[in-house]
C-alpha positions in Angstrom: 0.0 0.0 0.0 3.1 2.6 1.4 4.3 2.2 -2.3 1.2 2.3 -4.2 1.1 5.6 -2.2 4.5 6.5 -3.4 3.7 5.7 -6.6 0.8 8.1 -7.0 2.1 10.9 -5.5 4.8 11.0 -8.3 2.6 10.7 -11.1 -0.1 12.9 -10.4 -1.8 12.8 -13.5 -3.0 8.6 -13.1 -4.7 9.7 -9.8 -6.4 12.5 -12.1 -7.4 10.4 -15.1 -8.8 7.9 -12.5 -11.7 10.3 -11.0 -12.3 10.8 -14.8 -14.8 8.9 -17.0 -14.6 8.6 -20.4 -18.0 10.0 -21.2 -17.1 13.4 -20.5 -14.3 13.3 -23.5 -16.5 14.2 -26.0 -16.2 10.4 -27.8 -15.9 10.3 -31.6 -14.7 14.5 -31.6 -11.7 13.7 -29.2 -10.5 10.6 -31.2 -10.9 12.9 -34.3 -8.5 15.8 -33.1 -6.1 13.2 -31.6 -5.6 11.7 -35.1 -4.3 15.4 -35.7 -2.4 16.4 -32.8 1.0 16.6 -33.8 2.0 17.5 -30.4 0.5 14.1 -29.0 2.1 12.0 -31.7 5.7 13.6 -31.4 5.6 12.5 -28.0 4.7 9.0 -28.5 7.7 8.8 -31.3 10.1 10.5 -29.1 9.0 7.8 -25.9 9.2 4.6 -28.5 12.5 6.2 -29.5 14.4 6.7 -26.6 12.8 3.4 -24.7 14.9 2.0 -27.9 18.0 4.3 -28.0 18.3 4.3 -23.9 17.8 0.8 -23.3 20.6 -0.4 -24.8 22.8 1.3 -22.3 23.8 0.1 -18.6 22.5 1.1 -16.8 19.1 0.9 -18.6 15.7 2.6 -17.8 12.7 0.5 -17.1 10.3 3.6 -17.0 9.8 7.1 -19.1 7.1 9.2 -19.3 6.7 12.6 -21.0 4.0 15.5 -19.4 3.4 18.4 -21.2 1.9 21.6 -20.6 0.4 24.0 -22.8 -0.4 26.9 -20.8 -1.9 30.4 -21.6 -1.7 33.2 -18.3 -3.2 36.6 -17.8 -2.7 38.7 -14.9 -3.3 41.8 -13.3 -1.6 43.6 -10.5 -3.5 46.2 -8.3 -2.3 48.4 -5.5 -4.4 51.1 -3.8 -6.4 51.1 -6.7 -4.4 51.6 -9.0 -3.1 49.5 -11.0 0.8 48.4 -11.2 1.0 46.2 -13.9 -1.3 43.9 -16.9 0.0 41.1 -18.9 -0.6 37.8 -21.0 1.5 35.3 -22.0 1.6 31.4 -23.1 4.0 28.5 -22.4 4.9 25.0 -23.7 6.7 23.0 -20.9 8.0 19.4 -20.5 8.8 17.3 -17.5 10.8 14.2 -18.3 10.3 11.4 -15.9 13.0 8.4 -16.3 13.4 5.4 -13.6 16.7 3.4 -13.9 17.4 0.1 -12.2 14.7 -1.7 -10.6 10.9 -1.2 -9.2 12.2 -1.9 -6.0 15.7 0.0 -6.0 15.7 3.1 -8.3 17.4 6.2 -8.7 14.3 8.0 -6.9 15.0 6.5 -3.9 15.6 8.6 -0.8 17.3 11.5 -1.7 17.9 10.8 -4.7 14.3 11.6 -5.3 14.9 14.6 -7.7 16.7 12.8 -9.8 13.6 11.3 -11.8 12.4 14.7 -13.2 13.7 17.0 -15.6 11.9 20.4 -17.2 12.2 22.5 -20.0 10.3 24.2 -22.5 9.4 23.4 -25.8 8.3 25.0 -29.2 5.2 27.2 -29.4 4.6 25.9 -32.9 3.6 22.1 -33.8 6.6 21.6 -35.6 7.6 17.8 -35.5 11.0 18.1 -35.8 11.5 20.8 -33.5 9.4 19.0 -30.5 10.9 15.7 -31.6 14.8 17.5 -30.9 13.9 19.0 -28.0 12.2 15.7 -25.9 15.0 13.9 -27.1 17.9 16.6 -25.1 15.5 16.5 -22.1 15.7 12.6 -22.3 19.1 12.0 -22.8 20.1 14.7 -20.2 17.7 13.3 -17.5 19.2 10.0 -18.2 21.9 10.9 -16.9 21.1 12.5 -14.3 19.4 9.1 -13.6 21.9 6.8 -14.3 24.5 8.5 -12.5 22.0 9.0 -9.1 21.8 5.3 -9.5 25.1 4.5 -9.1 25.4 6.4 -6.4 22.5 4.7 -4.5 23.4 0.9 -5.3 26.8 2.2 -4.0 25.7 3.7 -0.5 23.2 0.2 0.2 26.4 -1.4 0.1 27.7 0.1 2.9 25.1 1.5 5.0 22.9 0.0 7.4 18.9 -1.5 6.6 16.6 0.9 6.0 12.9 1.1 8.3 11.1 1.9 4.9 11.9 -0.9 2.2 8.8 -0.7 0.3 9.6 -0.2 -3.8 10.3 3.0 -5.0 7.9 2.2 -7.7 4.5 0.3 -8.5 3.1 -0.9 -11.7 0.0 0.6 -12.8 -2.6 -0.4 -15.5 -2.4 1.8 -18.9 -4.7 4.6 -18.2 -6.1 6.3 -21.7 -8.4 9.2 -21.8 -8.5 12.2 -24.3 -10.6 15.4 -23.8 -9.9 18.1 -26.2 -12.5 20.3 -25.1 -11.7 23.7 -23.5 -11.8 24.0 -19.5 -12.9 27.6 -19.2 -13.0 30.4 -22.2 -10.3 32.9 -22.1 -10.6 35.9 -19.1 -11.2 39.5 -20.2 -8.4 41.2 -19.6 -9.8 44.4 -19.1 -12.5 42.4 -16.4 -8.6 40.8 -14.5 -7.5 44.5 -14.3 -11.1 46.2 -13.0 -11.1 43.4 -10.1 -7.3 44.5 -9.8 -8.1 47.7 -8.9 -11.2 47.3 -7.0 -10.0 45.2 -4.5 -7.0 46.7 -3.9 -8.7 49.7 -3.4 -10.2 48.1 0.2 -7.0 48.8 1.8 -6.9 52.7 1.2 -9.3 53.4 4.4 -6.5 51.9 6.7 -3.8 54.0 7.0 -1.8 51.8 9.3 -1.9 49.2 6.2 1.7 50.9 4.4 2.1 48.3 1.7 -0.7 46.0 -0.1 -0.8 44.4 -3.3 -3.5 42.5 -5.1 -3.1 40.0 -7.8 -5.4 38.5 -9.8 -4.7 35.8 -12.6 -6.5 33.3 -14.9 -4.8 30.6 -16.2 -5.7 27.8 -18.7 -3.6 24.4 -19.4 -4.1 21.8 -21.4 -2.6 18.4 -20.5 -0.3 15.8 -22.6 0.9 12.7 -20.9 2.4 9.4 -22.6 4.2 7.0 -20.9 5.9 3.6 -21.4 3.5 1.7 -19.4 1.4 2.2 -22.4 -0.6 5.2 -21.4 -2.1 8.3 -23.1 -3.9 11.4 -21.7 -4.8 14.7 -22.7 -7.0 16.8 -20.3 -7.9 20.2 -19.5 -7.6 22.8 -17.1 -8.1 25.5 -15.7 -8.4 28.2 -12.5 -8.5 31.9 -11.6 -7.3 33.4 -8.7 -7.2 35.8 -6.4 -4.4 37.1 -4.0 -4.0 39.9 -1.4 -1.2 40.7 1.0 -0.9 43.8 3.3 1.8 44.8 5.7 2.4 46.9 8.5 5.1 47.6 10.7 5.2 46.9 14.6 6.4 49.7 17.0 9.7 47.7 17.6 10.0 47.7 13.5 8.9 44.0 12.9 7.1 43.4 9.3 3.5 42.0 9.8 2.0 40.5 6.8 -1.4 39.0 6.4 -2.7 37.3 3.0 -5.5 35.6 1.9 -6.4 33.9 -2.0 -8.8 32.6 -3.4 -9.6 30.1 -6.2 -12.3 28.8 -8.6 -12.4 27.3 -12.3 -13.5 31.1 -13.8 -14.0 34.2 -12.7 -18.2 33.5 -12.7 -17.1 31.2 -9.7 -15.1 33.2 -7.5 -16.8 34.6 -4.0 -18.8 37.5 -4.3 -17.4 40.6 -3.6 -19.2 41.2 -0.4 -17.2 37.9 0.3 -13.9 39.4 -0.4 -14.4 42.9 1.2 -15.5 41.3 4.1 -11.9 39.0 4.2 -9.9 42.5 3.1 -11.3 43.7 6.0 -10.4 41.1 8.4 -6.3 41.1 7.4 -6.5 44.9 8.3 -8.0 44.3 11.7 -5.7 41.4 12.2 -2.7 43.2 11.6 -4.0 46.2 13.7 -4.0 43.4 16.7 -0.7 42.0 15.9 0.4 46.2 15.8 -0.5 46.6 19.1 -0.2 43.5 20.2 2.6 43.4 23.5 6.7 41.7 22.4 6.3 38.0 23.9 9.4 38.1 26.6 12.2 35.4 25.9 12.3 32.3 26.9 15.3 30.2 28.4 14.3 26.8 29.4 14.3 23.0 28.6 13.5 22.1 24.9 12.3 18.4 24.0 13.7 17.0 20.6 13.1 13.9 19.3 13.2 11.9 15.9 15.5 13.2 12.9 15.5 16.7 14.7 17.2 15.3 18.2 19.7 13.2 16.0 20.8 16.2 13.9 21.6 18.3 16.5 23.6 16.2 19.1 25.1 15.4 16.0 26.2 19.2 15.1 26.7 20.1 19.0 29.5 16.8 18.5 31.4 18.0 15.7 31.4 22.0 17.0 33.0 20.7 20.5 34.6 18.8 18.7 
């Protein structure tokens, strides 16, 4: 179970495909604009190439899978307001997942954990050959990152001690497939992002103990792309608009106070109302009028308790400095 655990909390997107049924893909029109998406297919050539290319080295992968994002942002950033700045912009990332060695011993384990994930970006434009070049230097470059990781692990279970934990690093999983094409939320009015901009950060104006706020709204949209070699294929949507505020004050002794709140829902029809949010601007301010007044906590001197990793690591530093 521990490792099934493990397992999903490193590949987010099979616990999202899960809660997802197929009926809500749109059938026949998603299978459609898959035969066209060049995007999708590059990816699948570029996994069937380097399973091929990669596994002929030692050490050899036994896992890749390729995630990637297209993403389109718009933001707007209020103050007092006023507004400080408005922008839009799109993205085309790629993480790179590779596993060498074993299910149960691979170069994800312990710390080595980072070492199965690389991330770069890729090409705006559908162009084949430039997607396929790209996925291939994140692949070869996270390999060895991998590989070398590896080494070092089957090195250091040599010569250290048993581990408490010796679930796998890694569980197999049945193929998930699932393609939704459709959009998750139309594109935000960049005009509405900077009016809610200002608006809201004008709640902090009637507070002049307040000497620094900033409100930021954005509305993002993403769309999904996952292949892996366990013989899987998704494409999903996204999408989510949010809201943050921060305000800060200063205490009499000069310590910054900062209070924030955010919120978040799949478009801007969704978010709270704006009594809602006025009422939660409202709140920071009085909270960091308390914490302004609020009396310097006296110092304490006295007996600590430590235990676990955190009592190890420091009769371990208080050895070496008396040392």
């Amino acid at each position: 179970m521990l490792s099934k655990m493990k397992r999903l909390c490193r590949n987010p997107v099979l616990a999202l495909v899960a809660a997802i049924s197929y009926a809500a893909s749109g059938g026949a029109a998603s299978r459609d604009q898959g035969k066209s998406d060049v995007v999708l297919s590059t990816m699948q050539q570029e996994l069937q190439r380097a399973q091929l290319n990669l596994g002929k080295l030692d050490p050899a992968p036994y896992f890749l899978s390729y995630s990637v994002y297209d993403e389109s942002l718009e933001f707007a950033v209020g103050s007092q307001g006023t507004l400080l700045s408005s922008a839009h912009g799109r993205r085309r990332s790629a993480d790179v997942v590779v596993r060498v060695g074993t299910p149960t011993l691979d170069n994800s384990h312990e710390q080595g954990r980072v070492s199965a994930i690389s991330s770069g970006l890729l090409p705006l434009d559908d162009d084949h050959d430039a997607l396929s070049r790209e996925l291939w230097r994140l692949s070869y470059d996270e390999y060895r990152k991998a590989a070398r990781t590896f080494l070092n692990i089957k090195t250091g279970k040599q010569v250290h001690a048993e581990e408490e934990d010796t679930s796998a690093d890694f569980s197999a999983e049945s193929p998930q497939n699932h393609s939704d094409y459709q959009e998750a939320a139309p594109s935000a009015d960049q005009q509405m992002l900077e009016k809610i901009a200002r608006q809201y950060s004008a709640y902090f104006r009637k507070y002049p103990y307040v000497y620094s706020s900033v409100v930021l709204v954005t509305a993002q949209r993403k769309q999904l792309r996952y292949v892996s070699t366990e013989n899987s294929r998704v494409v999903v949507p996204g999408g989510v608009v949010r809201i943050a505020m921060q305000a800060e004050t200063r205490a009499g002794d000069g310590m910054e106070l900062v209070r924030a709140e955010t919120f978040q829902a799949r478009s801007l029809d969704h978010l709270p109302a704006e009594s809602e949010i006025a009422s939660r601007a409202k709140k920071m301010a009085t909270d960091l009028k308390a914490l302004r007044d609020a009396p310097v906590a006296e110092p304490y001197a006295g007996p600590a308790l430590l235990s676990g990793r955190a009592g190890g690591g420091f009769f371990s530093r208080s050895t070496r400095t008396s040392a």
